[in-house]
N, C-alpha and C positions, 0 to 999 in steps of 0.2 A: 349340484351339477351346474357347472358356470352355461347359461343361457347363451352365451354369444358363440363360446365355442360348440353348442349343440346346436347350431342353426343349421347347419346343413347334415344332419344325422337323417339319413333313409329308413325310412319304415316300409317294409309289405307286409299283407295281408290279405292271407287265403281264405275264403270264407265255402263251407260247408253246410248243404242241406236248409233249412230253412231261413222263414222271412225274418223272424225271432234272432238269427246268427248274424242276418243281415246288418239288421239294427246294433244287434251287440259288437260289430265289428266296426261301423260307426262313429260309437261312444268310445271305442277303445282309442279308435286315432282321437278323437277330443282330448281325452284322459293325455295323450301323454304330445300332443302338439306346445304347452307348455313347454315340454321340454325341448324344443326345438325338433321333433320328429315331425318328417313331410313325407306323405303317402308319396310311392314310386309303382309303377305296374311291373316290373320285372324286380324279382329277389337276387339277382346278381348283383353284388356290390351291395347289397341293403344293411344296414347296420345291425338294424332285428328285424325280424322275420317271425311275423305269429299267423300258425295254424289253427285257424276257428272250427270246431270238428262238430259234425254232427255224427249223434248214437242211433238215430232211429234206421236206419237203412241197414241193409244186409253188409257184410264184410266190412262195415266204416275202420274199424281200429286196424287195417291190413291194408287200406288204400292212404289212411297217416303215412304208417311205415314206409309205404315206399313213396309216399313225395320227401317223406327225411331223408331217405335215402338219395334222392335226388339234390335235396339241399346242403347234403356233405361237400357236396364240391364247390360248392359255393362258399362255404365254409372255409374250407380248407384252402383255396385260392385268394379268398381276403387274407387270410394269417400270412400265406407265403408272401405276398407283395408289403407285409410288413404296415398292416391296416390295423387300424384297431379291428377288436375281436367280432365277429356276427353274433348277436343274441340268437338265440334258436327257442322260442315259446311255440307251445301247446295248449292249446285255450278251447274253453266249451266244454260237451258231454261228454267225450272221449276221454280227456283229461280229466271232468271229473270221476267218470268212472273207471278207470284203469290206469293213473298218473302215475303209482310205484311200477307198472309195470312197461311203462312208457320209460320209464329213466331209467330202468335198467336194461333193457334193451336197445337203447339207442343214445350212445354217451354224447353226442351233438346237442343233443338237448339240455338248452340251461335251464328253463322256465316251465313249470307247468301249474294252469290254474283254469279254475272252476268256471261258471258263469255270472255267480253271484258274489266274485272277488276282485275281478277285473278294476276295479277303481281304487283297488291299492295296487297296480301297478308301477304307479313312480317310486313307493317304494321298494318292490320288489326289481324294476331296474338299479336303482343304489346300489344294494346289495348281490347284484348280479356283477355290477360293476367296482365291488371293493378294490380299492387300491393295491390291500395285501395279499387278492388274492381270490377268487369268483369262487361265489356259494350257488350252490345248482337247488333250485327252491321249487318246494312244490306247495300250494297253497288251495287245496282245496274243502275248505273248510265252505261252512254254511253260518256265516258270521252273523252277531247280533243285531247287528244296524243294518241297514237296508240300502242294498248299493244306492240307488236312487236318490236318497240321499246327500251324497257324496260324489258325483258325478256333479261336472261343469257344467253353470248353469245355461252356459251360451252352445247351439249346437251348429256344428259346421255343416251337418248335412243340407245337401240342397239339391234339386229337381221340379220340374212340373208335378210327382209323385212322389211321395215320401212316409215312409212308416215310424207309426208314436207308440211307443212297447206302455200300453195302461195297465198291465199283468201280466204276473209271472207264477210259475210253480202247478201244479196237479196235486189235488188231494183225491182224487177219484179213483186211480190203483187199478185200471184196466190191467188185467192180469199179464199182456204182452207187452206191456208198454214199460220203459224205462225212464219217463220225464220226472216221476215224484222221487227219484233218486238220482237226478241228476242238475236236476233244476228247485229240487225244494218242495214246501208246502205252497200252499196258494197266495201270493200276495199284490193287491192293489195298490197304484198309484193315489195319490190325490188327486183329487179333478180338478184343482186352481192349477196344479205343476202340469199337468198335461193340457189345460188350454198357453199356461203361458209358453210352453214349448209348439205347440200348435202358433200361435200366433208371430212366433219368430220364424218356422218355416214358410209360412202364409207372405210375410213382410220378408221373404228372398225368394220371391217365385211361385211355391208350392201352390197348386190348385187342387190337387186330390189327397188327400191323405188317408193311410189303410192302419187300423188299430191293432196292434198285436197282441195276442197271450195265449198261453199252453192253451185254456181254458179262456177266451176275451170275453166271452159272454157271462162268467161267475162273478164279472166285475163288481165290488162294491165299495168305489172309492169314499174315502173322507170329502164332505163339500165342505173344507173348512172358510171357503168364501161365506158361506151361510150363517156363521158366528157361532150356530151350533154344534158344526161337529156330523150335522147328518148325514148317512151315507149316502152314495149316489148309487143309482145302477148303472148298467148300459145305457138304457135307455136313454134316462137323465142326461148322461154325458153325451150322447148323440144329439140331443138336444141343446145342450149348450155350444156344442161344436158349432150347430150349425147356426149358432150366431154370428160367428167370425166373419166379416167381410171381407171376401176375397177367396174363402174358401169355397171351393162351388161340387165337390164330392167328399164322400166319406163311405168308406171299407172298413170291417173290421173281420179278421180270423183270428185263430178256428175256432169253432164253438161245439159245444156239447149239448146233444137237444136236451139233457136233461137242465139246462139252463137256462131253454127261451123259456120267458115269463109274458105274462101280457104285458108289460108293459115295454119290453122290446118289441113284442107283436105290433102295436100301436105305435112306434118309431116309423114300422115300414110304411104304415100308413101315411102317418100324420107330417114325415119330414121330407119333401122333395130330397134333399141333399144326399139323402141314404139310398146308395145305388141299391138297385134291381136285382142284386145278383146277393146269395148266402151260400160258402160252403160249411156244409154241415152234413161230419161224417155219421156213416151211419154202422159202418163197419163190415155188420151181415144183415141179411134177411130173416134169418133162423133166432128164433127165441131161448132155443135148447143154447145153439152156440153164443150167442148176445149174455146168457147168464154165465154160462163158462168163462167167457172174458173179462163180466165185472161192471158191464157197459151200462148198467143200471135203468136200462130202458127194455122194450120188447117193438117188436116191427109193431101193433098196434099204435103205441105210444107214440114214434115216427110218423107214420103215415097221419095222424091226428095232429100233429105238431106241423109238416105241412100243410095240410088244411090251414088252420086256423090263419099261416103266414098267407097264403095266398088267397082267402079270402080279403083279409085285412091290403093285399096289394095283388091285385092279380096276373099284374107283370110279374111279379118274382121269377127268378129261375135261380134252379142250384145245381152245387154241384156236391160232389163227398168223396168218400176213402173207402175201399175196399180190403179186407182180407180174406183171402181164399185157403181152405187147405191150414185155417187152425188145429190143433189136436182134436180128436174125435171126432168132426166135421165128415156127415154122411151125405149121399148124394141127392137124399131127400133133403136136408140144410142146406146144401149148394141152390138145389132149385127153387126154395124159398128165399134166398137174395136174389137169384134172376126174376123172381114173380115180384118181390120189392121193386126190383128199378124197373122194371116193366108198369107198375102201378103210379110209381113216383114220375119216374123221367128225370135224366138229368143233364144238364149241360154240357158239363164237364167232370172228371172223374180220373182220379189218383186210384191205382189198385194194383196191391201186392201177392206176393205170394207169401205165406206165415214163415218167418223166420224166428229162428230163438232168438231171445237176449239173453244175456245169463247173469242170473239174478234174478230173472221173472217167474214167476210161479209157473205159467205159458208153457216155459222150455221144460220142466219136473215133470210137467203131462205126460201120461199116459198115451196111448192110439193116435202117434204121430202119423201126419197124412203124409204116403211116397210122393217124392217128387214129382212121378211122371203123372200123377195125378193132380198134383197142383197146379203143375204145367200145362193141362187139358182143359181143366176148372178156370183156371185164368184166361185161356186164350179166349174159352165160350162170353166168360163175359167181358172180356176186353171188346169183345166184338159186337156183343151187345148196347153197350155202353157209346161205340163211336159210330154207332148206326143215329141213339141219339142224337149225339153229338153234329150230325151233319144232318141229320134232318130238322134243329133247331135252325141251325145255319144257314141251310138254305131258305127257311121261313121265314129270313130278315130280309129276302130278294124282293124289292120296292117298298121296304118301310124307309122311314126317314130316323135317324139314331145321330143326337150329340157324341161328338166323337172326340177325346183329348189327345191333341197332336205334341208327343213324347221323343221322339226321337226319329231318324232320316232312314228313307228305303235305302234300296240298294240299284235304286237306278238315279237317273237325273230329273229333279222336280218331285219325286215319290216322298212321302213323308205315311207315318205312320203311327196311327195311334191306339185309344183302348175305347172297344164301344163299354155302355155301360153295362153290359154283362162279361169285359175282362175280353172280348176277343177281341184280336189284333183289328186294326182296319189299316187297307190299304187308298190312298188318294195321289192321285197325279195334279199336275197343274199347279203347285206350292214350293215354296224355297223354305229355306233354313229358318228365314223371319217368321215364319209362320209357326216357328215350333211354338209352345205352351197356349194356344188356341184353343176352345173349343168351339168347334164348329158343325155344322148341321151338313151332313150326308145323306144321301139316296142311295142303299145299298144297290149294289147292283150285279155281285158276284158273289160267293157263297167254294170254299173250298173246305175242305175236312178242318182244318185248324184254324183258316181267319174268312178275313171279308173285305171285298174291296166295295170301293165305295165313289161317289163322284160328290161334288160341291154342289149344296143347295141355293140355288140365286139369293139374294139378299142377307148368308147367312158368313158373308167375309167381312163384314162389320163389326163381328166380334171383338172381342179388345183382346190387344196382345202385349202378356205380361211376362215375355223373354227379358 
């Protein structure tokens, strides 16, 4: 493909469900910016058009459909005006687990491919774009080399926050869960490629960076810096992370408690850098249901696994994932997740109602729980949960909390940022120059979902690395 004539070639991209798709939707404009593709926010006129899909949520392969549907016209009004053609890609879990039945349902679609393939997409646009004649490719294989690999080593992402994917894949086979077949077995990065990728977002801005993987906490990357070969853990990598100058926070999700070790334990301690905040799902309360799933822990095991973290920090706070209304799930098991997060507490909190996948062993069960009863079960502890949630909240009314100022309110002088437990903050009295700051707050409001907050005297001296 002659580069000059691709300079002005439009790319969009819709990104779906999680932080994981985020990042892969990212790499993908990297991947094919070579060829002259430049991200656009509207898919009208876009040259290709990739749908980054995510499988975990309820109806996902039904809300694809009808944005393709929506993208037909788009389609078909470039052809008419006599444009070259729209690529039409399907990318992520969706694609990989339902891509023959994506193309045959919906003939707009040229592309569909996995999440662990996306870096042979230039050449899979070639071959989309044959001269004699467009092959509709579906690539969702689970190839031998490891995209990471093969991915560009320079990343365009940039912000005050930005996420480093140091793991991919689930070998753990939660019986509702569909990532070990759609994302693979387990696999780490190196830790020399993700500090040198860390340190090029660091050196364009980035002050907080959040680690990703199905599983971030099974990490056990190659330290081939070391000469030997030794592996790292978490920990280790957190560790070296927070050597970086200039890096001044660090996140990682989602984790599996059956993976904190002590020596992540002793991270929280031992590293300022490692924010105060762990989401770490728990799933249920119920032991009966927790084995049923596969989750290889029991609420013992959990509630012991918090201990250890918050002795070791006793700021911690966390937050987790709920499923209510699994198969068999009785109302004595519902009310052992309610005496769970009554015991724990949480901050914050994702919680669904059990949906099938199909393909999970989950959906073959037996004593599926009626809706109206999933719907009662959730609502109780939804409500549970953001009684929480606001009484954390309002407990930060006269602390003082570093705050990283990310992006502008929505009045004049309001700017807004992330305390270090991830809730929004609000501050008046600052401009635009003030974004990528961190600055010192006196809470001083407290609402269900954020916190506003006022300027601490001598704390606008901060340095600002906009």
């Amino acid at each position: 493909m002659d580069r000059k004539e691709s300079a002005t070639k439009k790319l969009f991209v819709k990104t779906y469900g999680c932080q994981m798709n985020v990042y892969d939707s990212q790499r993908m404009q990297d991947v094919l910016a070579p060829l002259g593709y430049q991200s656009v926010d509207d898919p009208a006129g876009a040259d290709m058009v990739i749908l980054n899909t995510c499988h975990i949520r309820e109806k996902a392969s039904e809300k694809v459909f009808s944005d393709l549907g929506r993208l037909r016209k788009h389609k078909k009004a470039k052809e008419a005006n006599g444009s070259d053609r729209m690529i039409v890609a399907v990318a992520g879990c969706v694609a990989q687990a339902e891509g023959a039945e994506l193309m045959r349902r919906e003939p707009i679609v040229d592309m569909v491919f996995g999440p662990q393939t996306y870096h042979r997409l230039p050449e899979m646009v070639a071959r989309a774009n044959r001269a004699m004649g467009f092959d509709r490719i579906i690539d969702t294989d689970f190839p031998v080399e490891e995209k990471f690999d093969h991915l560009p080593d320079q990343v365009s992402q940039q912000g005050f926050s930005a996420f480093v994917a140091i793991q991919e894949g689930c070998d753990k086979f939660c019986t509702f869960c569909v990532v070990p077949y759609t994302r693979g077995a387990e696999y780490s990065r190196p830790g020399p490629d993700i500090l040198r990728e860390a340190r090029q977002l660091v050196a364009h801005g980035t002050r907080e960076i959040t680690l990703l993987g199905q599983n971030v906490n099974a990490y056990h990357g190659a330290g081939i810096a070391d000469g030997d070969g030794a592996e790292w853990s978490l920990g280790r990598l957190l560790r070296e992370l927070a050597k970086i100058d200039g890096l001044d926070r660090i996140r990682y999700t989602t984790s599996h408690p059956r993976d904190v070790d002590d020596d992540l334990i002793a991270a929280h301690r031992d590293v300022p850098k490692v924010m105060p905040f762990l989401h770490l799902p728990v799933q249920s309360g119920s032991d009966r249901v927790l084995q049923a799933m596969n989750r290889k822990h029991d609420g013992a095991d959990y509630r012991a696994i918090v201990e250890k973290l918050k002795a070791a920090n006793p700021g911690l706070a966390l937050s987790s994932d709920f499923i209510v209304g699994f198969p068999g799930e009785s109302d004595k098991d519902f009310e052992d997740t309610l005496q769970l997060v009554r015991d724990v507490t949480f901050i914050q909190a994702y919680s669904f109602k059990y949906s099938p996948r199909p393909g999970t062993p989950a959906s073959a069960m037996e004593l599926q729980v009626p809706e109206d009863v999933k719907a009662d079960r959730l609502a109780r502890l939804q409500a549970l949960l953001a009684e929480q949630q606001i009484a954390f909240n309002e407990a930060c009314i006269g602390q003082e909390m570093d705050v990283l100022l990310d992006r502008m309110g929505k009045y004049d002088g309001q700017l807004v940022g992330r305390s270090p437990y991830m809730q929004p903050v609000y501050v008046k009295g600052l401009s635009e120059a003030d974004l990528g700051r961190i600055v010192r707050l006196k809470i001083t409001e407290a609402r269900p979902n954020s916190l506003g907050g006022e300027l601490v005297e001598g704390s606008g001296s901060e340095r600002n690395v906009a």
